[in-house]
N, CA and C atoms of all chains as a GROMACS GRO file, in nm:
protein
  408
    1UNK      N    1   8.473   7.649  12.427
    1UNK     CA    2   8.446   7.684  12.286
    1UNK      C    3   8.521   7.812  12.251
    2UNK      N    4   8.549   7.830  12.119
    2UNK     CA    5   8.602   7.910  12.133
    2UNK      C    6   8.640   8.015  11.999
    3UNK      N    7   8.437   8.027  11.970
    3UNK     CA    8   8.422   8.109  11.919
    3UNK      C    9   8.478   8.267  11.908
    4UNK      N   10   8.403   8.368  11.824
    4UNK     CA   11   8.436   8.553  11.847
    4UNK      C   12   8.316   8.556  11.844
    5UNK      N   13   8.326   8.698  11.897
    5UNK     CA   14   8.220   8.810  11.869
    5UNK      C   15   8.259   8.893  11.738
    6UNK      N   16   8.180   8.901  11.638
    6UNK     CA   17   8.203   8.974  11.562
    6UNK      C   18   8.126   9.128  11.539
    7UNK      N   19   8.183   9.234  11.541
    7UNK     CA   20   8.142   9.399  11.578
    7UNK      C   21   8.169   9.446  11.442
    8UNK      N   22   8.114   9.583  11.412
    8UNK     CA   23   8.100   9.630  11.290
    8UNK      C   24   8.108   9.801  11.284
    9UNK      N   25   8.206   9.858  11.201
    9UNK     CA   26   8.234  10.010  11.235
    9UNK      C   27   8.171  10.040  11.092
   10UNK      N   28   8.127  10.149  11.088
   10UNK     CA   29   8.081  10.159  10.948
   10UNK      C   30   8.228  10.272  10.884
   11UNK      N   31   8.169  10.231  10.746
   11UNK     CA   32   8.317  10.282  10.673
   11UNK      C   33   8.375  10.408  10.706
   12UNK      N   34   8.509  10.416  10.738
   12UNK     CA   35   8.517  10.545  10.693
   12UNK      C   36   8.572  10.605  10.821
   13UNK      N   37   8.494  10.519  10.967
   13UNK     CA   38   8.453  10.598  11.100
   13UNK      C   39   8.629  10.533  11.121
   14UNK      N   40   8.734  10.629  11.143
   14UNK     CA   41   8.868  10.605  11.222
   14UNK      C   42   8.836  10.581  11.375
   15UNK      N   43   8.762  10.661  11.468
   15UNK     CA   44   8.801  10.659  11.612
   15UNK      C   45   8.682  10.558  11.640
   16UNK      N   46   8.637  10.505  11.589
   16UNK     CA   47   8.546  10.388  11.638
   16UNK      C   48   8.613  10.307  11.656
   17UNK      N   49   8.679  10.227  11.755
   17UNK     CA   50   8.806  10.119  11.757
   17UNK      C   51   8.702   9.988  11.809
   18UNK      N   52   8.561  10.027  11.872
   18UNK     CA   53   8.508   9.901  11.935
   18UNK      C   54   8.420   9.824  11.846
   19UNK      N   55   8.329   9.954  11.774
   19UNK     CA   56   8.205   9.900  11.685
   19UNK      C   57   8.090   9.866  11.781
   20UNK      N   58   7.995   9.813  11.686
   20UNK     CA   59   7.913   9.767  11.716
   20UNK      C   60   7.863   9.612  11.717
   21UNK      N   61   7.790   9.577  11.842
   21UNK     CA   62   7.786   9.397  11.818
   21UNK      C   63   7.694   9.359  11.669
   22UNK      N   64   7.776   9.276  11.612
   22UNK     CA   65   7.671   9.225  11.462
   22UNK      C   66   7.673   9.072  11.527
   23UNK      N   67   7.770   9.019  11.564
   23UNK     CA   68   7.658   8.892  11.582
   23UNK      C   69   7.760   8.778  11.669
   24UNK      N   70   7.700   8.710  11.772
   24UNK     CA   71   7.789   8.648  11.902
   24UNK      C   72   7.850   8.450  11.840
   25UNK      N   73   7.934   8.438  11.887
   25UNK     CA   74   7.954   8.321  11.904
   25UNK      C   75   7.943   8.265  11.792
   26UNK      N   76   8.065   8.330  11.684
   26UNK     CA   77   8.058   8.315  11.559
   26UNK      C   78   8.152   8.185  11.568
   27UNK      N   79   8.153   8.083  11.482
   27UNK     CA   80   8.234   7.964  11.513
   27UNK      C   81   8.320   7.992  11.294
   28UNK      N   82   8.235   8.002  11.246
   28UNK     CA   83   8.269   7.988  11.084
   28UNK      C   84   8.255   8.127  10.968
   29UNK      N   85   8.363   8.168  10.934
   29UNK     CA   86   8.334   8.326  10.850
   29UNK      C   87   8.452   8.253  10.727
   30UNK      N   88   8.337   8.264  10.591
   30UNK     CA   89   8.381   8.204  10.455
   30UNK      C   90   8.337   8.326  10.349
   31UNK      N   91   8.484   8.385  10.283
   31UNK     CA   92   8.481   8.453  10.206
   31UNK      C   93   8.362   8.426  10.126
   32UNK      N   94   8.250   8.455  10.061
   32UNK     CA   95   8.160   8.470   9.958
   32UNK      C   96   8.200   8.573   9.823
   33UNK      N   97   8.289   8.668   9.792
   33UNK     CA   98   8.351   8.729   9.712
   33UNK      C   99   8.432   8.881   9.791
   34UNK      N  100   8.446   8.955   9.658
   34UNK     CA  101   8.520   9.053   9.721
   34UNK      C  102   8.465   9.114   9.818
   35UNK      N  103   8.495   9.138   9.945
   35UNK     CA  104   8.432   9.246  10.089
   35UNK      C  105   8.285   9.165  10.065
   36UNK      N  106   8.277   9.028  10.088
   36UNK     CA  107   8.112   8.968  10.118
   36UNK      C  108   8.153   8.867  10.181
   37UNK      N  109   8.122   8.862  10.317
   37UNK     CA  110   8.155   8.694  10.405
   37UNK      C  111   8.017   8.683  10.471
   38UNK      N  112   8.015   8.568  10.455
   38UNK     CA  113   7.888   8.442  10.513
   38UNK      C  114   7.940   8.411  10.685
   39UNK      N  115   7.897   8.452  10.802
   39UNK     CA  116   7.928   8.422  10.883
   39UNK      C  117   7.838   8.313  10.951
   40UNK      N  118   7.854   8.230  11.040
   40UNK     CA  119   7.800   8.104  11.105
   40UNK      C  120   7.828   8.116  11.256
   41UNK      N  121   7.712   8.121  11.329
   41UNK     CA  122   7.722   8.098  11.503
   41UNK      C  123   7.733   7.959  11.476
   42UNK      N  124   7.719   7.916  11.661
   42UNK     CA  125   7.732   7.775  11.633
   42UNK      C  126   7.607   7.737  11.705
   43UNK      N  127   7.537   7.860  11.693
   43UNK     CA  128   7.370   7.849  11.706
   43UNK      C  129   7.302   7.796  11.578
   44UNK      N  130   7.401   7.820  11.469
   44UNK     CA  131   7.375   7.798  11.340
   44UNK      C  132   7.295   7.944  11.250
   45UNK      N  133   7.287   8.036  11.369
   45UNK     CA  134   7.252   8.168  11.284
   45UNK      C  135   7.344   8.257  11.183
   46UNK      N  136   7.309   8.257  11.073
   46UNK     CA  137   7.396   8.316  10.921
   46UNK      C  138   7.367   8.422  10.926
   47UNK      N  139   7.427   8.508  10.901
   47UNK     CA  140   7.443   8.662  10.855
   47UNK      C  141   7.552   8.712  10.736
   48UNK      N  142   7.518   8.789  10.647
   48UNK     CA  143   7.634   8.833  10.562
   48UNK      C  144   7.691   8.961  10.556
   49UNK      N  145   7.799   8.997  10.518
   49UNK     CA  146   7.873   9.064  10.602
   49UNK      C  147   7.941   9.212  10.478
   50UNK      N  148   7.882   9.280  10.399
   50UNK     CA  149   7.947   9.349  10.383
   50UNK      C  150   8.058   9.488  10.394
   51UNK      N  151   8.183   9.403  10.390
   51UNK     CA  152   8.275   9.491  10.485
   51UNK      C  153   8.453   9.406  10.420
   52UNK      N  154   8.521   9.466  10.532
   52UNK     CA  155   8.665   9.397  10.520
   52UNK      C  156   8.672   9.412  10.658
   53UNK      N  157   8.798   9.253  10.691
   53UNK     CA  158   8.816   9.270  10.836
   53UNK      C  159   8.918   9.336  10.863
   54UNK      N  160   8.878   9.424  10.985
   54UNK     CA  161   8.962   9.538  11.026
   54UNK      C  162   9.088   9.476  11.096
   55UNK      N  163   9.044   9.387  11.212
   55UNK     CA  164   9.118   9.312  11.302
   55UNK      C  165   9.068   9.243  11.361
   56UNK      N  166   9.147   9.111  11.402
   56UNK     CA  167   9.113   9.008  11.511
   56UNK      C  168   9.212   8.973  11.609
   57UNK      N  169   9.156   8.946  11.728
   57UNK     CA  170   9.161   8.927  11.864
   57UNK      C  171   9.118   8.782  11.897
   58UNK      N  172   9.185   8.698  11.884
   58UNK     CA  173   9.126   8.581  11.873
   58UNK      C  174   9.124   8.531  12.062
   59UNK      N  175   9.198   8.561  12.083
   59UNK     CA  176   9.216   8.525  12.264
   59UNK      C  177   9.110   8.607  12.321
   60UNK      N  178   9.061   8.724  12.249
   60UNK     CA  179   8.945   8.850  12.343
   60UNK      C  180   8.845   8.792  12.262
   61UNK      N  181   8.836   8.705  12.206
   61UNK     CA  182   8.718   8.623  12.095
   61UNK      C  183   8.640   8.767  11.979
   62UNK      N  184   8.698   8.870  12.001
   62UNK     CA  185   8.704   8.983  11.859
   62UNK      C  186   8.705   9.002  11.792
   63UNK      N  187   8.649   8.988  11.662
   63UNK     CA  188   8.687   9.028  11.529
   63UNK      C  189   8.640   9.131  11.462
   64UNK      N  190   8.645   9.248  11.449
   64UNK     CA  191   8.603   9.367  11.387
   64UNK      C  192   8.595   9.410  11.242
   65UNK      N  193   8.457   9.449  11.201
   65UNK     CA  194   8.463   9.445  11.067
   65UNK      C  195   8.459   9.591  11.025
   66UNK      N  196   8.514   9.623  10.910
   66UNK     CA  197   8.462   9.778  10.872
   66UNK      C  198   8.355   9.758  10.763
   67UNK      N  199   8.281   9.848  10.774
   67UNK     CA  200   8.174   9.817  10.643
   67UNK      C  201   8.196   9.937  10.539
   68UNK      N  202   8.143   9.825  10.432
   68UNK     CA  203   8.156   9.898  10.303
   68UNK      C  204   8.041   9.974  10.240
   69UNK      N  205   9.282   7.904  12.666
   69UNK     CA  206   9.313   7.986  12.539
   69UNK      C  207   9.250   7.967  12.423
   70UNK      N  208   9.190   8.068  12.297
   70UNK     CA  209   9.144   8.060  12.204
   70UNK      C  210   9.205   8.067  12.034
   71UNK      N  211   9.310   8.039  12.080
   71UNK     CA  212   9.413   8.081  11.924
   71UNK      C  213   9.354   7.990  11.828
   72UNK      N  214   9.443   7.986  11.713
   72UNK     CA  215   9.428   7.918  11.613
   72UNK      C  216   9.551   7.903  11.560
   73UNK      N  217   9.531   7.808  11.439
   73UNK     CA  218   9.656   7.748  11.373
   73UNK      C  219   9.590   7.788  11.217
   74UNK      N  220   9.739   7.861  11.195
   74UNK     CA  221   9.724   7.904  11.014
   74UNK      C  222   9.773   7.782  10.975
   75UNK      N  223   9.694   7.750  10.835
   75UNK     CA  224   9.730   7.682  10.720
   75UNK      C  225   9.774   7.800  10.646
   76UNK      N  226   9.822   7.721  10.528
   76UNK     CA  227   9.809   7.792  10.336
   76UNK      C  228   9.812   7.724  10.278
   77UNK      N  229   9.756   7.717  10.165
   77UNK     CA  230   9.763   7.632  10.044
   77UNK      C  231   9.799   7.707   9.904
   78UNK      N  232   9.901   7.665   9.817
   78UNK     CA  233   9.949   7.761   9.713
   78UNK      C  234   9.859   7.828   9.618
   79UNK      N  235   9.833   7.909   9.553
   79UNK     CA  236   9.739   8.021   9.478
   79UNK      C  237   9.726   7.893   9.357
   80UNK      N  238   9.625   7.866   9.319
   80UNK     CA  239   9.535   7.796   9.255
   80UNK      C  240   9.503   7.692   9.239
   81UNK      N  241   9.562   7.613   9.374
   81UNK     CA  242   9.541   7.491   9.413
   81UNK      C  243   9.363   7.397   9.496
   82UNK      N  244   9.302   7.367   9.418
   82UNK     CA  245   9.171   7.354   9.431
   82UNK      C  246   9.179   7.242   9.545
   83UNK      N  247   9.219   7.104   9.505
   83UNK     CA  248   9.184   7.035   9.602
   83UNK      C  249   9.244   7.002   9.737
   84UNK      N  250   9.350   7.109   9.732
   84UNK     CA  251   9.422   7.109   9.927
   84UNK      C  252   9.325   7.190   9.979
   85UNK      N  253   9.263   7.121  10.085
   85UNK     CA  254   9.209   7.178  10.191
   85UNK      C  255   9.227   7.169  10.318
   86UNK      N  256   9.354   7.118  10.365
   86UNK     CA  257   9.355   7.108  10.468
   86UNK      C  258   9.510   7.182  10.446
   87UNK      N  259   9.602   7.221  10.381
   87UNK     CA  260   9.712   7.328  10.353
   87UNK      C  261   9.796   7.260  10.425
   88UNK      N  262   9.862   7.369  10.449
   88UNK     CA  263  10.029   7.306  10.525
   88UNK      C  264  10.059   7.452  10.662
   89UNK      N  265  10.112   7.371  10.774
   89UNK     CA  266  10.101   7.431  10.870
   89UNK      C  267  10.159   7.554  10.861
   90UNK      N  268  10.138   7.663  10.903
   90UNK     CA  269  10.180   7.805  10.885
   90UNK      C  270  10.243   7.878  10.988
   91UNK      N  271  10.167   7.856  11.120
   91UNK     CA  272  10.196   7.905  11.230
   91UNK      C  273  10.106   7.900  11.319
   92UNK      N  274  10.148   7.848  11.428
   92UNK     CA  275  10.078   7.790  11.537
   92UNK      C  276   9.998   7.896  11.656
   93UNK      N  277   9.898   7.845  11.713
   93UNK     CA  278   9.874   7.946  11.807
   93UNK      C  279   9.871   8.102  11.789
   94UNK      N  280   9.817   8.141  11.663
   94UNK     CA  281   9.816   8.244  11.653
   94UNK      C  282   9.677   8.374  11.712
   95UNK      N  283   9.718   8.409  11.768
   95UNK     CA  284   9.630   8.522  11.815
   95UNK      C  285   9.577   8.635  11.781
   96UNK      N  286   9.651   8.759  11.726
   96UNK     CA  287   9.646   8.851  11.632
   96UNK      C  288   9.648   8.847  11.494
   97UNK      N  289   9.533   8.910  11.413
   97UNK     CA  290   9.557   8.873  11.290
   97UNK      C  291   9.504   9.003  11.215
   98UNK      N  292   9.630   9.111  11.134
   98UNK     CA  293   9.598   9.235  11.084
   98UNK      C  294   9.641   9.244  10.973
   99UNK      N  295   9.511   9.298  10.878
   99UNK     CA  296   9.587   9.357  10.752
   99UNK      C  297   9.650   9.464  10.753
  100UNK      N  298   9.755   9.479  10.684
  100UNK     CA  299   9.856   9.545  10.596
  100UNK      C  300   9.893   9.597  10.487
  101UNK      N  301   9.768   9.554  10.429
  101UNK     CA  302   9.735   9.622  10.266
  101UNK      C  303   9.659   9.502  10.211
  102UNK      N  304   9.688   9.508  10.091
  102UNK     CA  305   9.567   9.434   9.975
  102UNK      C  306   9.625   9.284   9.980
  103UNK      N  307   9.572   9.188  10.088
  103UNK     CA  308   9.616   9.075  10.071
  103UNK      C  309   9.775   9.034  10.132
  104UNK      N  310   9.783   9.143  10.234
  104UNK     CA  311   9.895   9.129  10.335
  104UNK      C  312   9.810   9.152  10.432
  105UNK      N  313   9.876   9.068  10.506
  105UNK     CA  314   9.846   8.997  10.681
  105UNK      C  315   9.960   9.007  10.794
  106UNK      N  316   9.950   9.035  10.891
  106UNK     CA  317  10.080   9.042  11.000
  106UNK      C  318   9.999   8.989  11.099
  107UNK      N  319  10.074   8.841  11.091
  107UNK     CA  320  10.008   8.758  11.235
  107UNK      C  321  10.076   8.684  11.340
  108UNK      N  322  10.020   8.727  11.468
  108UNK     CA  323  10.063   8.716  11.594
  108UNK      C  324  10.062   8.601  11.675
  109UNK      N  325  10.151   8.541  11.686
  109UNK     CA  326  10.114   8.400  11.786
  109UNK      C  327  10.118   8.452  11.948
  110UNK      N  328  10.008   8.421  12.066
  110UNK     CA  329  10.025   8.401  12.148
  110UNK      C  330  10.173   8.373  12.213
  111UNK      N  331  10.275   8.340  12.147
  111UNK     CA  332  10.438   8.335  12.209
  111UNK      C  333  10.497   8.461  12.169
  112UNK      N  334  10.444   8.553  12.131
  112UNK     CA  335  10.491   8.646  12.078
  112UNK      C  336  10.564   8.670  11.918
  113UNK      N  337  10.546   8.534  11.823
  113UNK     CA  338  10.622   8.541  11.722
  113UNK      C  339  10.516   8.631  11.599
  114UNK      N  340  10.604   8.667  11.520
  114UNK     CA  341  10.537   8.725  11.410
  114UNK      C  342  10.537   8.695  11.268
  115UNK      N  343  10.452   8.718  11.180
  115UNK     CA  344  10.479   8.657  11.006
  115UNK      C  345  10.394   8.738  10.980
  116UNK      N  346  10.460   8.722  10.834
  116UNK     CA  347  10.351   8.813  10.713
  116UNK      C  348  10.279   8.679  10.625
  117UNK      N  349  10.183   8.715  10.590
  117UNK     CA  350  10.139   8.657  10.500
  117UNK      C  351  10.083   8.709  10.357
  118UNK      N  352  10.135   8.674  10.238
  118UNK     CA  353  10.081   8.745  10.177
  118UNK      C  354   9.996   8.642  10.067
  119UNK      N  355   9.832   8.670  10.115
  119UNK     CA  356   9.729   8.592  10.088
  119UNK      C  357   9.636   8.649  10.110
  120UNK      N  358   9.483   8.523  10.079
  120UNK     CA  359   9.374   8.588  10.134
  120UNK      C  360   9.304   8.458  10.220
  121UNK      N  361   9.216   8.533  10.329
  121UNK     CA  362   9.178   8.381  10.383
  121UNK      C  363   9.048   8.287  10.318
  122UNK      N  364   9.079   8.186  10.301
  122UNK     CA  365   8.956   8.110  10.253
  122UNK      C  366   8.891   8.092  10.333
  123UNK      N  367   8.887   8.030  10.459
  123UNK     CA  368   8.803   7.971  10.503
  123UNK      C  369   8.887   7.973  10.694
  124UNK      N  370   8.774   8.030  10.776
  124UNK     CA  371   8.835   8.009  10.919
  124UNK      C  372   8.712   7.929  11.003
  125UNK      N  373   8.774   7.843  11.026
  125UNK     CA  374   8.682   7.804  11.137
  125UNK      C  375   8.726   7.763  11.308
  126UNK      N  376   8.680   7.868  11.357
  126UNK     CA  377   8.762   7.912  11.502
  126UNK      C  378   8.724   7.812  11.598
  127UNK      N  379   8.603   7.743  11.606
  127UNK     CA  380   8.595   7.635  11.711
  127UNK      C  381   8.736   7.425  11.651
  128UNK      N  382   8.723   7.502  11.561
  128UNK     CA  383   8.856   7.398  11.508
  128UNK      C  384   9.030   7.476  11.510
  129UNK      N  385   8.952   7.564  11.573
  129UNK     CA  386   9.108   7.620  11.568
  129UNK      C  387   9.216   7.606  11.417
  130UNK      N  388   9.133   7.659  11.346
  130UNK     CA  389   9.146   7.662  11.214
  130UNK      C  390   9.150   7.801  11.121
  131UNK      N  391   9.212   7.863  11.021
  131UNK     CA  392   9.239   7.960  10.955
  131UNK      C  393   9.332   7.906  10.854
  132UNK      N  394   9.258   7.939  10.725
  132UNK     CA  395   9.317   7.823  10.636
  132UNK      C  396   9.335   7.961  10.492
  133UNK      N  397   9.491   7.990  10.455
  133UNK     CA  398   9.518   8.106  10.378
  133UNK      C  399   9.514   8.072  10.193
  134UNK      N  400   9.500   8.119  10.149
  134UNK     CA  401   9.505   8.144   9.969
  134UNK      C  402   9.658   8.184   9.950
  135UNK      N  403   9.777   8.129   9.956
  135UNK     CA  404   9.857   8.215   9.910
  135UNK      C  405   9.882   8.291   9.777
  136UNK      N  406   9.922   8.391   9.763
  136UNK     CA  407   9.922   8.466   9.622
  136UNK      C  408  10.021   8.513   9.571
   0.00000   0.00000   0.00000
């Protein structure tokens, strides 16, 4: 499978490069409007996400968000 | 391996959803400003994109772009 982990820096923070875990074995992340995404495990657990993505790592299953 | 395959579909095109192939196996995926993207394939190749993403779904190995 071959979900991410998706982590979360809060705004602003530059030397935070890792974040924090927001939520595992994300399979589905669908824009909802400006800086708002709907994310989906494939546990089927939803979370929403206000932020922009910083970067992804799709081979380290990574995706890092900054929050807004 | 966990990559994905970019689509795009042209800026205000409602009913393509499945886009047109973009670039394969991509691994890295960073913004660059407001709706610029610089993305990395696992072979080492590189592209810009200048879009936004609609819709990714990583266990389909899927990332599907808005071009603009």
């Amino acid at each position: 499978m071959c979900e991410s982990n998706i982590y979360v820096i809060p705004s602003g923070v530059e030397d935070d490069e890792d974040g924090e875990l927001f939520l595992e074995a994300v399979d589905k992340l669908m824009p909802e409007g400006e800086d708002v995404w709907r994310v989906t495990s494939i546990f089927g657990e939803q979370k929403i996400i206000n932020g922009r993505i910083k970067s992804m790592h799709l081979v380290d299953h990574k995706i890092l968000f900054e929050l807004r």
